[in-house]
C-alpha positions as CSV (number, residue, x, y, z in Angstrom):
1,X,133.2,111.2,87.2
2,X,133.3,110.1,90.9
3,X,136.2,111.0,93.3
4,X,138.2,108.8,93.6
5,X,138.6,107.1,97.9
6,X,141.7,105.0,98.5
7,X,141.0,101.4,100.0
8,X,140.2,101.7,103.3
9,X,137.6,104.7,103.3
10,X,135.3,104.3,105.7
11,X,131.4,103.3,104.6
12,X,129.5,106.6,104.6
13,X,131.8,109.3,104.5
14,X,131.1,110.9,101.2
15,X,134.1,111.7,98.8
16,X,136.4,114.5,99.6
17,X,134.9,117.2,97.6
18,X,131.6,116.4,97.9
19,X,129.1,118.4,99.2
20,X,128.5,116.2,102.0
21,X,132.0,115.4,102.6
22,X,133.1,117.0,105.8
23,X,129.6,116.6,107.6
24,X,129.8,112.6,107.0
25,X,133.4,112.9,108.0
26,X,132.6,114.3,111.1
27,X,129.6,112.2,111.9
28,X,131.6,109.0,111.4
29,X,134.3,110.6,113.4
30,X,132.2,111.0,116.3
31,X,131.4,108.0,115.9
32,X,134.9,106.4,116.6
33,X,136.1,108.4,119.7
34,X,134.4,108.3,123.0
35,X,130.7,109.4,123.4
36,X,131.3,112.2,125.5
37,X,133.8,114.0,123.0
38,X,130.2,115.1,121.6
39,X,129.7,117.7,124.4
40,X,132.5,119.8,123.4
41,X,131.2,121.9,120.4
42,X,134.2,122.8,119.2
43,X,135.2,119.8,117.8
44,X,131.9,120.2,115.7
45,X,133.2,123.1,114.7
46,X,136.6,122.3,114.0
47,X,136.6,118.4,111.8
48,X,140.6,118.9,111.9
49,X,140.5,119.2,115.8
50,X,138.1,116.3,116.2
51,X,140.2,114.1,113.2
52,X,143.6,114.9,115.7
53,X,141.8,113.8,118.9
54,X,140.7,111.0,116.8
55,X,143.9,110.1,115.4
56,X,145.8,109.8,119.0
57,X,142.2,107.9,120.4
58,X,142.7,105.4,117.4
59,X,146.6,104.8,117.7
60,X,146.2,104.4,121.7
61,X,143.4,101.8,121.3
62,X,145.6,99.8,118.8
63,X,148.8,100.0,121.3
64,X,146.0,99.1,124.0
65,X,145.0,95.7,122.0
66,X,148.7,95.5,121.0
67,X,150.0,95.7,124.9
68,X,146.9,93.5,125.9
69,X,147.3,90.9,123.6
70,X,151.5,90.8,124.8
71,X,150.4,90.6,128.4
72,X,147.8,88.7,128.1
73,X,149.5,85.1,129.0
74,X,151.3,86.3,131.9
75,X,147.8,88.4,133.2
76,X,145.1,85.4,132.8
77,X,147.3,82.2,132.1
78,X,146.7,80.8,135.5
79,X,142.9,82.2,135.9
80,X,141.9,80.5,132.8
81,X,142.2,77.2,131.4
82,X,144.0,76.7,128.1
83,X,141.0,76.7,125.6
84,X,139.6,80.4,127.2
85,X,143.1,81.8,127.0
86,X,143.2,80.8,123.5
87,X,139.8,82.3,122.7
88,X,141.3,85.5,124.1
89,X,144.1,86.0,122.2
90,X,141.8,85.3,119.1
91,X,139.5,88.1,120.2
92,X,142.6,90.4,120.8
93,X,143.6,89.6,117.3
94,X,140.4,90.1,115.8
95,X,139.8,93.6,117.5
96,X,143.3,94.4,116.8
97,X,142.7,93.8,112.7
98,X,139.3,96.1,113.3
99,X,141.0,98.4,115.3
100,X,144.2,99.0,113.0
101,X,141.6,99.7,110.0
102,X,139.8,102.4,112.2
103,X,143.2,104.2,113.0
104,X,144.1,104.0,108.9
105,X,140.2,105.3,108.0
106,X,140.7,108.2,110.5
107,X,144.5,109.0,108.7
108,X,142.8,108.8,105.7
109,X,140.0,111.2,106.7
110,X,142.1,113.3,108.4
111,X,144.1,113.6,105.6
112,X,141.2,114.6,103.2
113,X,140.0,117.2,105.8
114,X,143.5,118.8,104.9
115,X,142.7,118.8,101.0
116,X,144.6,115.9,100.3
117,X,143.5,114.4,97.0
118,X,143.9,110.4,96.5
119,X,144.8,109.3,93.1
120,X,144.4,105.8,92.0
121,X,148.1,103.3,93.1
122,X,149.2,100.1,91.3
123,X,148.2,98.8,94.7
124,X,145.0,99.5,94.9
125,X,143.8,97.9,92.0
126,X,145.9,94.6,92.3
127,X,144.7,94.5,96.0
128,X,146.8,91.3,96.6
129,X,148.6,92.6,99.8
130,X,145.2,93.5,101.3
131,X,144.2,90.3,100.5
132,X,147.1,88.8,102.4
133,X,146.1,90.8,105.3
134,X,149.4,93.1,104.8
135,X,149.5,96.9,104.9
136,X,150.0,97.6,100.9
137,X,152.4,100.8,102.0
138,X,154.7,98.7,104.2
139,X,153.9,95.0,103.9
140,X,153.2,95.3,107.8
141,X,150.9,92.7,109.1
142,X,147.9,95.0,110.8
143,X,147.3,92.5,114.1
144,X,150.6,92.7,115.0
145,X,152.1,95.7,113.6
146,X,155.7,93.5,112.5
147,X,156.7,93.7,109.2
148,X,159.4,92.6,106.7
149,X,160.1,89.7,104.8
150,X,161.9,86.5,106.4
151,X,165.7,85.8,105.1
152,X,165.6,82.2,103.9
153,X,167.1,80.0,106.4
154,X,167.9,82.6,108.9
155,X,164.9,83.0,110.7
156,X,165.7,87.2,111.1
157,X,162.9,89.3,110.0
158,X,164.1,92.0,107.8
159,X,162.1,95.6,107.7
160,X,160.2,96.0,104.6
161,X,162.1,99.5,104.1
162,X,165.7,97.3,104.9
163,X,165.1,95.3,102.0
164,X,167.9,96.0,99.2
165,X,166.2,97.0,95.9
166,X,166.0,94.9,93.1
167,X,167.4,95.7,89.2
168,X,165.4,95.6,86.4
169,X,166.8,93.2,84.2
């Protein structure tokens, strides 16, 4: 039987458990932070050193794109013309998307690399919330990190975790 990886494990990192595991965990780790983080050995040495560096590179990239794509009206709106602006934002948004899924493959990793085993969700196999680009755990939309469902002719955005839960009938 093959182990099971939650949605979202990153292409070519073996299983957790596998022989090759932690060596494709930390290749593709190295892969995500900075080049230079490959001169200090003991991150080599140490995959749940080099998944914590990882983790806080990740998460600042995303508030990076986050913050960029906030600012980025006030910063360029009177450098570029509309239509560039535009293209911008969409390149913030796309990077942001990538970006969020690197920072959940690295928690996912990281969590692995601390002998976490995944088990098969409801989620995973109905995969409708990834399909609507929402964070299955949360409903969280990744580009822009807000969540919650909208209150019917309101127009306030209610948390996810506010929402009151429903009875079985």
């Amino acid at each position: 039987m093959a182990a099971y990886v939650p949605p979202g494990w990153p292409a070519g990192v073996h299983p957790p458990g596998s022989e090759d595991f932690e060596r494709t965990a930390v290749a593709w780790l190295l892969d995500v932070v900075p080049a230079d983080y490959r001169l200090y050995g003991v991150l080599r040495r140490y995959p749940l050193a080099l998944a914590a560096m990882a983790t806080h590179h990740a998460n600042a990239c995303v508030a990076g794109a986050r913050e960029g794509y906030r600012t980025a009206r006030t910063e360029l709106g009177d450098a570029l013309p509309a239509h560039g602006l535009d293209s911008v934002l969409a390149a913030y948004r796309a990077e942001g998307r990538r970006l969020v899924a690197i920072a959940r493959a690295v928690d996912l990793v990281t969590r692995a690399l601390r002998g976490e085993e995944f088990t098969p969700q409801l989620a995973d196999a109905t995969g409708q919330d990834q399909a609507n680009g929402k964070d299955q755990a949360n409903g969280k939309d990744p580009a822009n990190g807000k969540g919650g469902k909208q209150k019917r002719g309101k127009g306030v955005t209610v948390p996810a975790d506010d929402q009151p839960a429903r009875r079985a009938s």
